[in-house]
Each structure stands twice: as C-alpha cells, then as structure tokens.
Backbone as CSV, one residue per row, in Angstrom:
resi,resn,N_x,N_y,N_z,CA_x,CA_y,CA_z,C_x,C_y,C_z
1,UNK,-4.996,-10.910,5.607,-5.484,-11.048,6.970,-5.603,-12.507,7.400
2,UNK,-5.545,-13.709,6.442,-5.544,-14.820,6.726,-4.442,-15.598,6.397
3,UNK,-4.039,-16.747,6.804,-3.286,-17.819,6.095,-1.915,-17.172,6.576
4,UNK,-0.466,-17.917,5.567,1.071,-17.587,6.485,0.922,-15.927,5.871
5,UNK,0.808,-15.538,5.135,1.230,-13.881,4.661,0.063,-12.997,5.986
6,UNK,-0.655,-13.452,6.662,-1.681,-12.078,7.701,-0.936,-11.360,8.338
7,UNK,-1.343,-9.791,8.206,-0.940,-8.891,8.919,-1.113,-8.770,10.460
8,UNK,-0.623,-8.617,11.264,-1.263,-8.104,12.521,-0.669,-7.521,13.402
9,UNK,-1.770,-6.668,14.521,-1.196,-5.878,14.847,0.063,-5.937,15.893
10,UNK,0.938,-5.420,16.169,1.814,-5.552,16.942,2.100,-4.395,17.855
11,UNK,1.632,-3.421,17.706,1.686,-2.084,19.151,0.554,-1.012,18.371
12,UNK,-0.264,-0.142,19.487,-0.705,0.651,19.075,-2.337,0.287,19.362
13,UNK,-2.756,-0.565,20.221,-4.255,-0.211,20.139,-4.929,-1.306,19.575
14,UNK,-5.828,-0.848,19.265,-6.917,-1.465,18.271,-6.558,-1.898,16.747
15,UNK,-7.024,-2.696,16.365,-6.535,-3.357,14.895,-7.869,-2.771,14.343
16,UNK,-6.951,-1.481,13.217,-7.416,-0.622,11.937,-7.407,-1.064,10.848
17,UNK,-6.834,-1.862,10.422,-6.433,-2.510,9.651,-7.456,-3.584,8.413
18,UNK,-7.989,-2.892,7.668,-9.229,-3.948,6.624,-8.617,-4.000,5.160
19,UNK,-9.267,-4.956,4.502,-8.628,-5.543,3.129,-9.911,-5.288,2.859
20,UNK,-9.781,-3.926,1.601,-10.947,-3.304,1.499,-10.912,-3.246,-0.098
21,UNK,-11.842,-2.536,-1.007,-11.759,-2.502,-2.700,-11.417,-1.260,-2.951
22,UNK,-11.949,-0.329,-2.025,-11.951,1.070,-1.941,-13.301,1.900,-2.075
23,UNK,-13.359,3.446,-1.938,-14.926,3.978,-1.906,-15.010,4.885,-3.011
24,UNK,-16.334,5.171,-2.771,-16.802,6.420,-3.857,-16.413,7.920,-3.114
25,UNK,-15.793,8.439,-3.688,-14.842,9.719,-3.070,-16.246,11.141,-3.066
26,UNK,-15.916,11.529,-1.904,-16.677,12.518,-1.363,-15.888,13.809,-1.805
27,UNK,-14.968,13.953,-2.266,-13.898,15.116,-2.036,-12.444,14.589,-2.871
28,UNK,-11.578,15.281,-3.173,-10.248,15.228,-3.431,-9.550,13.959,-2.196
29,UNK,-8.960,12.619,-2.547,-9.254,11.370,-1.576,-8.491,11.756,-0.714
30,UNK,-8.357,11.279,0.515,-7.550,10.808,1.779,-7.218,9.323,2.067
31,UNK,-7.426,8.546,0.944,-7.207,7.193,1.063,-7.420,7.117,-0.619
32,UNK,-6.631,5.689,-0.667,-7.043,4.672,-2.096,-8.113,4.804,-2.350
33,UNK,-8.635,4.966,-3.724,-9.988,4.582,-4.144,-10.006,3.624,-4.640
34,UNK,-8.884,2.855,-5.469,-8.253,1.555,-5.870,-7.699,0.600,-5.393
35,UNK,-7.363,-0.445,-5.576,-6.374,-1.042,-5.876,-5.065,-0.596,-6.317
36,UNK,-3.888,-1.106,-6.469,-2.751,-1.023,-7.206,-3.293,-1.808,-9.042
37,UNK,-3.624,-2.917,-8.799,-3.994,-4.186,-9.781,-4.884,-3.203,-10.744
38,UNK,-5.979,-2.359,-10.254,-7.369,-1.827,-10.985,-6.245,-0.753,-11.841
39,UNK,-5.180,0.134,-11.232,-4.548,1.078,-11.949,-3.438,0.396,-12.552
40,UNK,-2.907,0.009,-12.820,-1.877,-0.908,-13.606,-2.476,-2.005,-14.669
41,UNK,-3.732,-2.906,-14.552,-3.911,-3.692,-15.441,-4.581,-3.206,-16.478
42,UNK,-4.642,-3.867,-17.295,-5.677,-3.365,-18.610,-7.209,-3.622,-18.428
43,UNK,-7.911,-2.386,-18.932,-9.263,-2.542,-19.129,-9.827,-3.538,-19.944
44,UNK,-11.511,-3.855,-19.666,-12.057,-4.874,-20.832,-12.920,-4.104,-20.873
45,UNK,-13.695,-4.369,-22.261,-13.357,-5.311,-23.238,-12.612,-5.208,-23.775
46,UNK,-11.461,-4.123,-23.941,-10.642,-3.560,-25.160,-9.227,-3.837,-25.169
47,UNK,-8.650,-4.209,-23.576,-7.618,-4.070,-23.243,-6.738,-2.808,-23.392
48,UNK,-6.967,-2.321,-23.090,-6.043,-0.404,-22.811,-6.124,-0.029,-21.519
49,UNK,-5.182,0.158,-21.176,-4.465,1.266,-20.349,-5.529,2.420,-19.854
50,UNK,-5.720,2.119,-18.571,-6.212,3.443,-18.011,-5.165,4.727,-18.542
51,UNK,-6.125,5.852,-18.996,-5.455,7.144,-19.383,-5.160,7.683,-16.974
52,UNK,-4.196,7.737,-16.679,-4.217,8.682,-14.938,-3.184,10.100,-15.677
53,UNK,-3.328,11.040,-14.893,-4.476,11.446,-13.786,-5.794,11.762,-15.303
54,UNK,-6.409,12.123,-14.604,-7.886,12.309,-15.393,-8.709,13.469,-14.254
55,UNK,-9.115,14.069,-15.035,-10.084,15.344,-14.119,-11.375,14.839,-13.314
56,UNK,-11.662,14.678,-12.222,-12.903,14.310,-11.385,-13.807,15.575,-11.420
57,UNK,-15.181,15.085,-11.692,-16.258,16.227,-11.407,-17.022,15.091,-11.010
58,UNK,-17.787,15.610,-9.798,-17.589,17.756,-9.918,-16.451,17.294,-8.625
59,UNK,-15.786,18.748,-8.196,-14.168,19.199,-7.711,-12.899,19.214,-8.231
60,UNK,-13.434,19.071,-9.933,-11.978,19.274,-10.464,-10.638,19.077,-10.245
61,UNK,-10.458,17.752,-8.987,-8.720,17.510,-8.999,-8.940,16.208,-9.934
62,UNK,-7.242,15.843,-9.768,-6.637,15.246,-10.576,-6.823,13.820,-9.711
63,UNK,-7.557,12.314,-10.619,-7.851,11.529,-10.338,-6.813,10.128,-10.938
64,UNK,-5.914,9.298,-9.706,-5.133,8.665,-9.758,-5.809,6.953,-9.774
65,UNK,-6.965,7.045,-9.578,-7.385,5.909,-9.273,-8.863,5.596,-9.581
66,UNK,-9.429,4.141,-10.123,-10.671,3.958,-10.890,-11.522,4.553,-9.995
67,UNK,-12.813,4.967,-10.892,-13.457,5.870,-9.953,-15.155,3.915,-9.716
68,UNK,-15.662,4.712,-8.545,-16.052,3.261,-8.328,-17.508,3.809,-8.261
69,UNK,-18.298,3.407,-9.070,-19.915,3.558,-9.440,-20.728,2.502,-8.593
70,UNK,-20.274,1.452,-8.357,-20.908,0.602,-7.154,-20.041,-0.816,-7.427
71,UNK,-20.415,-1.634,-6.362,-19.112,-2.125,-5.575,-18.481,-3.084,-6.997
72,UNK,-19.157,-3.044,-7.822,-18.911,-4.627,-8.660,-18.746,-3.263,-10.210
73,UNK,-18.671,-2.273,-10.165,-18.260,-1.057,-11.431,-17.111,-0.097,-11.114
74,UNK,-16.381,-0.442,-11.270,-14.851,0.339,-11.481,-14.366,1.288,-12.912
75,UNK,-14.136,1.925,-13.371,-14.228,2.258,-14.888,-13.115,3.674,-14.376
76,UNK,-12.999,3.813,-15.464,-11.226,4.404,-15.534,-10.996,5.487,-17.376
77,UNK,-10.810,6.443,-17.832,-10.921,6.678,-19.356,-9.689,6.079,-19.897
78,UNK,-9.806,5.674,-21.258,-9.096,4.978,-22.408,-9.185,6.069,-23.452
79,UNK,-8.451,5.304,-24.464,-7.782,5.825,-25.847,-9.371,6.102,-26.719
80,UNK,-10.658,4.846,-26.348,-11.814,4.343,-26.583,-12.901,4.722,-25.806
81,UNK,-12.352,5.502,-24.448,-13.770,5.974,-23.736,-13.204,5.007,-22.742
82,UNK,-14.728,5.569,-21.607,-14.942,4.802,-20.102,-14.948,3.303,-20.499
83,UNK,-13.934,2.742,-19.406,-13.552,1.172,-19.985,-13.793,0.771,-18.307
84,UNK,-14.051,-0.588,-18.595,-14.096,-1.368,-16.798,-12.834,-1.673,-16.363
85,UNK,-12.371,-1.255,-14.673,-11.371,-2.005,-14.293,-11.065,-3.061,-13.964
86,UNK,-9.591,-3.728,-14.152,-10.142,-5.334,-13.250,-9.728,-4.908,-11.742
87,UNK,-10.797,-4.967,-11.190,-10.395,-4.970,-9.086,-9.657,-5.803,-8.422
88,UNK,-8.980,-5.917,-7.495,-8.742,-6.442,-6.626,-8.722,-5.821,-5.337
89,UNK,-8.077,-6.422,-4.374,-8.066,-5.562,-3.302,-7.099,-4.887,-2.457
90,UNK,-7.101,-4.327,-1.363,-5.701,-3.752,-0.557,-5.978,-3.455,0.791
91,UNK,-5.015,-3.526,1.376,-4.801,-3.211,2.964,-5.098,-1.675,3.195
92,UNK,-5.759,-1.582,4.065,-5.880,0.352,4.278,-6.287,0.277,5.910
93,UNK,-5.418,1.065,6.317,-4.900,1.397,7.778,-5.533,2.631,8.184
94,UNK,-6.978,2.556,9.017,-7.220,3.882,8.974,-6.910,4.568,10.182
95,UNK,-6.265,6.141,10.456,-5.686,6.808,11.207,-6.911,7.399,11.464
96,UNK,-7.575,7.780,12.863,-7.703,8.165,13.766,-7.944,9.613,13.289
97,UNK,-9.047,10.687,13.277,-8.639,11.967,13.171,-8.507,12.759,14.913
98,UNK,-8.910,11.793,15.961,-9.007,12.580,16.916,-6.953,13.254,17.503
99,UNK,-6.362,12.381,17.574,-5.055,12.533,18.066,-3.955,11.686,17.409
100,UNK,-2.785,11.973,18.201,-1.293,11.149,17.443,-1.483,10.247,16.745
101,UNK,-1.171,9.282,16.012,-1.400,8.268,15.562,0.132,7.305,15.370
102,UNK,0.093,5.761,15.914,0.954,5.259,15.372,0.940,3.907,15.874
103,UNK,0.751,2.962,14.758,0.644,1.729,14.681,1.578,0.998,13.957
104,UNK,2.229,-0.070,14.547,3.165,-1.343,13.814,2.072,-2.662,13.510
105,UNK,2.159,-2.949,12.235,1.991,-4.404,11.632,2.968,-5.431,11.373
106,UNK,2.968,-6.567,11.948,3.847,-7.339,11.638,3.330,-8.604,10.387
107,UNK,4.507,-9.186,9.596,3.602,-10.211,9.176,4.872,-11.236,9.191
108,UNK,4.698,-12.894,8.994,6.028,-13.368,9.486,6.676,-13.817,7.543
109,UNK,8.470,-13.919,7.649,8.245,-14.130,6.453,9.312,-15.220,6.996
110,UNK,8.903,-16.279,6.168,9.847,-17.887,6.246,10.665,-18.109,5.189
111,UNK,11.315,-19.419,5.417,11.935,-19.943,4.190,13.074,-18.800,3.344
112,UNK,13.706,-18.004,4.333,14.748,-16.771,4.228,15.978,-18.065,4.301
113,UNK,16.928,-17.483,2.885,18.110,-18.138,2.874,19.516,-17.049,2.590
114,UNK,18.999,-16.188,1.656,19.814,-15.278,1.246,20.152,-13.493,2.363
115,UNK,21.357,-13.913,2.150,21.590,-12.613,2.970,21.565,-10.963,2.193
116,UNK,21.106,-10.959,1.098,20.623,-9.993,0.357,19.589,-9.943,-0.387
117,UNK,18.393,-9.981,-0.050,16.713,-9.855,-0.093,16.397,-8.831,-0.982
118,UNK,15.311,-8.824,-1.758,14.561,-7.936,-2.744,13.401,-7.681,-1.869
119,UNK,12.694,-6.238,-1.433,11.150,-6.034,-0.850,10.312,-4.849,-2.055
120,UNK,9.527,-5.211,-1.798,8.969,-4.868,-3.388,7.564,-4.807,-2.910
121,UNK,7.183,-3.251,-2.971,5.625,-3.505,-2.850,5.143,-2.226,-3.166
122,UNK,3.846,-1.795,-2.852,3.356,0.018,-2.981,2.721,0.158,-2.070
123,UNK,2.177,1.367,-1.519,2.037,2.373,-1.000,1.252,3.551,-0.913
124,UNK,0.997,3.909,0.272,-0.106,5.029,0.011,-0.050,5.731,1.553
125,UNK,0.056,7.334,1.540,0.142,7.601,2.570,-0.639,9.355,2.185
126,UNK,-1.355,9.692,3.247,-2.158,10.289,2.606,-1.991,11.857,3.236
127,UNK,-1.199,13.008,1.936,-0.789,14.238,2.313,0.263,14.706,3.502
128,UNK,0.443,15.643,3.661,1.896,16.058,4.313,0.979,16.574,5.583
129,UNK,0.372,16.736,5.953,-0.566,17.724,7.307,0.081,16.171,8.426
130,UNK,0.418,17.138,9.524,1.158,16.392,10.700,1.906,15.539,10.331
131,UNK,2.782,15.371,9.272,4.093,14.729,8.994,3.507,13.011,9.146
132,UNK,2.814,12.764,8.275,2.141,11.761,8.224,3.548,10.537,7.755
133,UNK,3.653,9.311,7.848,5.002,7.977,7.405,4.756,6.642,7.788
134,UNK,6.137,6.241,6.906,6.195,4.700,7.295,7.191,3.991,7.413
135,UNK,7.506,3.687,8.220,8.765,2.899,8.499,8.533,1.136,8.198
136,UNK,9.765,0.772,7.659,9.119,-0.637,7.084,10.986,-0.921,7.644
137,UNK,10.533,-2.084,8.740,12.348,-2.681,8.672,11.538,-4.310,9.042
138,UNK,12.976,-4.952,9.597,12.668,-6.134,10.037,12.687,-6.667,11.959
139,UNK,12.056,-7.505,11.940,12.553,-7.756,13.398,12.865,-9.570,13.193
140,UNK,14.115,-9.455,14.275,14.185,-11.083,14.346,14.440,-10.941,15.915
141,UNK,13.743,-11.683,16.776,14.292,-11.828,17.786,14.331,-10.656,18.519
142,UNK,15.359,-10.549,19.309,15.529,-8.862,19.706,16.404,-7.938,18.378
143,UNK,16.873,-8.669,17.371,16.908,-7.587,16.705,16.108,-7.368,15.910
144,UNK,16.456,-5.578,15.617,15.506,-5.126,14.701,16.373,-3.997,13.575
145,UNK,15.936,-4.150,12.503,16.372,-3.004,11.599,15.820,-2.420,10.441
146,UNK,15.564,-0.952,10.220,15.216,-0.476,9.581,15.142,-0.437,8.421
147,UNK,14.895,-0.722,7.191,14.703,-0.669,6.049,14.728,0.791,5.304
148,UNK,13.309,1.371,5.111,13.740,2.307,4.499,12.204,3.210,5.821
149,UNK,12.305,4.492,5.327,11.483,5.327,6.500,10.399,6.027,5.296
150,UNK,9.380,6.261,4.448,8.613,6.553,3.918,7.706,7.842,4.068
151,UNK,7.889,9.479,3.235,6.977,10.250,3.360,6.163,10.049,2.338
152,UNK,5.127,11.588,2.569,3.864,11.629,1.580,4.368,12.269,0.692
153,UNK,3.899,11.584,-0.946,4.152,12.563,-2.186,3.254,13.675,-2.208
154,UNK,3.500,14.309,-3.317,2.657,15.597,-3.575,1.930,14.869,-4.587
155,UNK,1.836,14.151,-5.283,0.954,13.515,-6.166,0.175,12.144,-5.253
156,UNK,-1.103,12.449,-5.175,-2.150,11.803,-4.695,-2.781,10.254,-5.547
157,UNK,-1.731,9.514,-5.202,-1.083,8.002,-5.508,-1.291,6.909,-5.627
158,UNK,-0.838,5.762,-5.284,0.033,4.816,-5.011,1.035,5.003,-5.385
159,UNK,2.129,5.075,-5.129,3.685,5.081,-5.146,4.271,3.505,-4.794
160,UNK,5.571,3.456,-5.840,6.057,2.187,-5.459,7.418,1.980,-4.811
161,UNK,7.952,0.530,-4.440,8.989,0.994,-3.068,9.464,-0.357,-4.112
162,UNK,10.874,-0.353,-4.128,11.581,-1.759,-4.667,13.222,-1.525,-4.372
163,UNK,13.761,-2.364,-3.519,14.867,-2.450,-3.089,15.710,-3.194,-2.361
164,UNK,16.776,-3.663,-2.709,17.819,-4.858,-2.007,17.767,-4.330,-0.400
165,UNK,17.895,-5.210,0.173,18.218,-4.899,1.912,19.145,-6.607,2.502
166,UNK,19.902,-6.309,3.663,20.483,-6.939,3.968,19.476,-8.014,5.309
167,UNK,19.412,-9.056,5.050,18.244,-9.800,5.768,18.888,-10.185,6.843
168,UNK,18.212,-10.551,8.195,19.104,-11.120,9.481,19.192,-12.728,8.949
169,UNK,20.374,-13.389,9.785,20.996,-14.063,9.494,19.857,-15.350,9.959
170,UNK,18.769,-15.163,10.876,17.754,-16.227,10.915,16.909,-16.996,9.701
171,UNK,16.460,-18.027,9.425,15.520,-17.996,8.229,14.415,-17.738,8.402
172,UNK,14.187,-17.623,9.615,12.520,-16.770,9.746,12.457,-15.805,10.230
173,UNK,11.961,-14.279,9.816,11.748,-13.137,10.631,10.204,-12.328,10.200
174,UNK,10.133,-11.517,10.844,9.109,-10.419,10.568,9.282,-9.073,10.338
175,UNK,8.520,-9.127,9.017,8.397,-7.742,8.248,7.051,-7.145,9.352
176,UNK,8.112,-5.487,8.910,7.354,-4.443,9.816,6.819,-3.451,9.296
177,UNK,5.821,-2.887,9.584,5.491,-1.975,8.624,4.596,-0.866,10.273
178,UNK,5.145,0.587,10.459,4.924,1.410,11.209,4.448,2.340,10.435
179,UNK,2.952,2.639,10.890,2.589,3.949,10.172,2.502,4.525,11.275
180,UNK,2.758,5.821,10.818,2.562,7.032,12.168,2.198,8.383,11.926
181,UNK,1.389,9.478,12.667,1.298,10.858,12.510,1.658,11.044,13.686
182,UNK,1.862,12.899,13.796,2.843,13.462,14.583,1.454,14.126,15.614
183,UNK,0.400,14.321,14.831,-0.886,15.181,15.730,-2.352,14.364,15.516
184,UNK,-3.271,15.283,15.586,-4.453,14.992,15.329,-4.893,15.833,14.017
185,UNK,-5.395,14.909,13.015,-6.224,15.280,11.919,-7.575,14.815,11.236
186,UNK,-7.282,15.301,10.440,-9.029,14.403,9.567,-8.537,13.324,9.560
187,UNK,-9.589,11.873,9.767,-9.468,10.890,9.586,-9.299,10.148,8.085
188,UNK,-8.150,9.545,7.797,-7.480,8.809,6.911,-7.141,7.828,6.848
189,UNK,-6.863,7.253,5.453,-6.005,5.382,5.363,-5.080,5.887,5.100
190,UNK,-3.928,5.046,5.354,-3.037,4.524,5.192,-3.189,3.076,4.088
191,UNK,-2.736,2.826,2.677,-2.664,1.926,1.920,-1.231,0.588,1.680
192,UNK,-1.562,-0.121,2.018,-0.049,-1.133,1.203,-0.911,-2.160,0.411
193,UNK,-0.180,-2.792,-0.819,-0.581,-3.456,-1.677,0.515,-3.957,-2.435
194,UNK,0.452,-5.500,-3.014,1.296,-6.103,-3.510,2.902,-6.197,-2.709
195,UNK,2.896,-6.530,-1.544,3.723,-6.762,-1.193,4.641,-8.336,-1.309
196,UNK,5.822,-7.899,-1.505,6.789,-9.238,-2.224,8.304,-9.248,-1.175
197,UNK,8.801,-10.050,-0.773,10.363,-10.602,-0.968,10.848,-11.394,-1.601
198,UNK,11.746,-11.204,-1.808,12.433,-11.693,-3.056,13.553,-12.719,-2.190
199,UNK,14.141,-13.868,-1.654,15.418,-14.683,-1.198,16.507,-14.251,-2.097
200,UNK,16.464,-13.074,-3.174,17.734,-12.694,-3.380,17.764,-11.352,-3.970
201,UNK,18.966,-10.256,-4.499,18.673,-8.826,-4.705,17.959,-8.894,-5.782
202,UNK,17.513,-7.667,-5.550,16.281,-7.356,-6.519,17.214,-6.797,-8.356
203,UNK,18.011,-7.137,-8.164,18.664,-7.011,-9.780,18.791,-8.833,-10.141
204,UNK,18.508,-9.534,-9.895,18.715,-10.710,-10.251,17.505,-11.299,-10.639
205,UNK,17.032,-12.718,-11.473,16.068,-13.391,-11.562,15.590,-13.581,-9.790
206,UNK,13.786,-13.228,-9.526,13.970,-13.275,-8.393,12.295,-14.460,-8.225
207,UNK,12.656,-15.245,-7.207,11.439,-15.836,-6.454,11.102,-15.422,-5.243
208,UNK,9.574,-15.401,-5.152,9.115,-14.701,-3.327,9.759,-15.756,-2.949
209,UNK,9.458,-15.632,-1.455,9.597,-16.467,-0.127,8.416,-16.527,0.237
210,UNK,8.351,-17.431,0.778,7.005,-17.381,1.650,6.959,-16.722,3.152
C-alpha cells in the first residue's frame, strides 16, 4: 500500500483493499486466515513443516492455513505437535455481500526491458457461489492485455499462479489485477500475496523488476 510496489484502486468504488495478517475463523473460511509466508515457511523452535490440511474443531473442515490464537500466536501441527508460525502479511480485497461486485487494482511496474516477462505470485478467491474471479493483464497507455483470467478451486487455499507473458513494448506499465462477482453474496476477501516479475521468462535465472 506504500512506496513504488502500492496497490490502488483504479475502477469500482471505494478502496477495499487492506494488508491484513488474517482472523480467527468463525466457520469453514471465506477469506485467508494466513499468509502465504506462515503456510510455506518452517515452524520454530523445531523447524518443520506445517502438516495442511489438518481437521478444525469444532466444524470439522479441512484447515489450509495457521490457525490464529491472538494477533502475535499463529501455530499450525508438525511431525512434533502444535509449532509457531512465522507471519507475515497479505492483501485481502473484501467483496461486498450486498450486490455485483467488481473492482480493478493497479500497481505500476518499471525498469521493464525484456519482451518475455515471468509473473509469479498467489492467490485466493473464495468458493464458486456467483462465479466469483480474477483477471490479471497489463495496461500501458491505451493498451491493454490480458494475462491469464482466474477461478475458484474446490480446495479452500492459497493457490499459486507462475507464468511467461509477453510484456508491452514500453519500459513502464501497470499490472492489473480485476476481481469480480456476478451477484450478491455473503461478504468475502479476495487474497493476493507474494507478488513478483521477473524482466525475463520464468524458465531462466530470473531477477524482479521493480
């Protein structure tokens, strides 16, 4: 939200948009309870691997993400028992339960040289009810182009996105990121986290851009 990487909004209303840790889940989630960083890094003191999914009680679903005991206790099961996560944080876009929903974020990306780019980041979009998505392309100027178009998994997530795309021929443009629903539902986030470009394809040794 600050400095050259801030998101902001670009159509759609009001800016939803917070860099949040995540909450203590009331129910089977509709948003991140994590981070990406808290489910991928290793626990301390022991260093191990969160065991995902893992059973939540009480409601018995299947739990993808550290469960959060208060704001500064994250803990996750191991090979060794309940272990601490390391936190960080993430973007979460919250949708509206009254009607349609659909908002564009832009953020600007510089110092573009290569005409075949690596975008690399994750994701979170929450259940299939009103055809919930995300469209992620670029804009330069008046042009604009699509990248890739994003539904909801059946596994209750973060999901990850990594792939070459052909960059406009400017060295500066803006990454887009459109979330959208088709109706009105329960109110939800929308998640992105760890987002990267790469100045060249993503099969090669790669450096961000700024």
């Amino acid at each position: 939200m600050t400095g050259d990487c801030q998101f902001m909004l670009a159509s759609g209303g009001t800016n939803n948009l917070a860099i949040i840790i995540g909450n203590i889940p009331g129910a089977n989630p509709t948003q991140p309870l994590s981070d990406v960083t808290s489910v991928l890094s290793l626990t301390t003191p022991n260093n191990e691997p969160c065991i995902f999914p893992y059973t939540y009680t009480p409601g018995n679903w299947e739990m993808n993400f550290c469960r959060r005991y208060s704001a500064t206790n994250y803990s996750c099961p191991t090979n060794s028992g309940l272990r601490q996560c390391v936190m960080g944080k993430f973007a979460g876009i919250r949708a509206p339960g009254a009607s349609a929903y659909d908002q564009t974020y832009v953020t600007d990306v510089k110092q573009s040289s290569s005409a075949i780019q690596c975008l690399d980041f994750y994701y979170y979009i929450p259940g299939t009810s009103n055809n919930p998505k995300t469209q992620v392309g670029w804009k330069a100027d008046a042009d604009t182009q699509q990248i890739i178009e994003l539904t909801a998994h059946s596994e209750n997530k973060w999901q990850h996105f990594m792939s070459s795309f052909t960059a406009p021929s400017s060295s500066s443009y803006q990454l887009t990121f459109r979330m959208m629903r088709d109706a009105g539902s329960f109110s939800y986030n929308f998640g992105l986290d760890e987002i990267k470009i790469y100045d060249q394809p993503c099969d090669s040794g790669m450096t961000a851009t700024q």
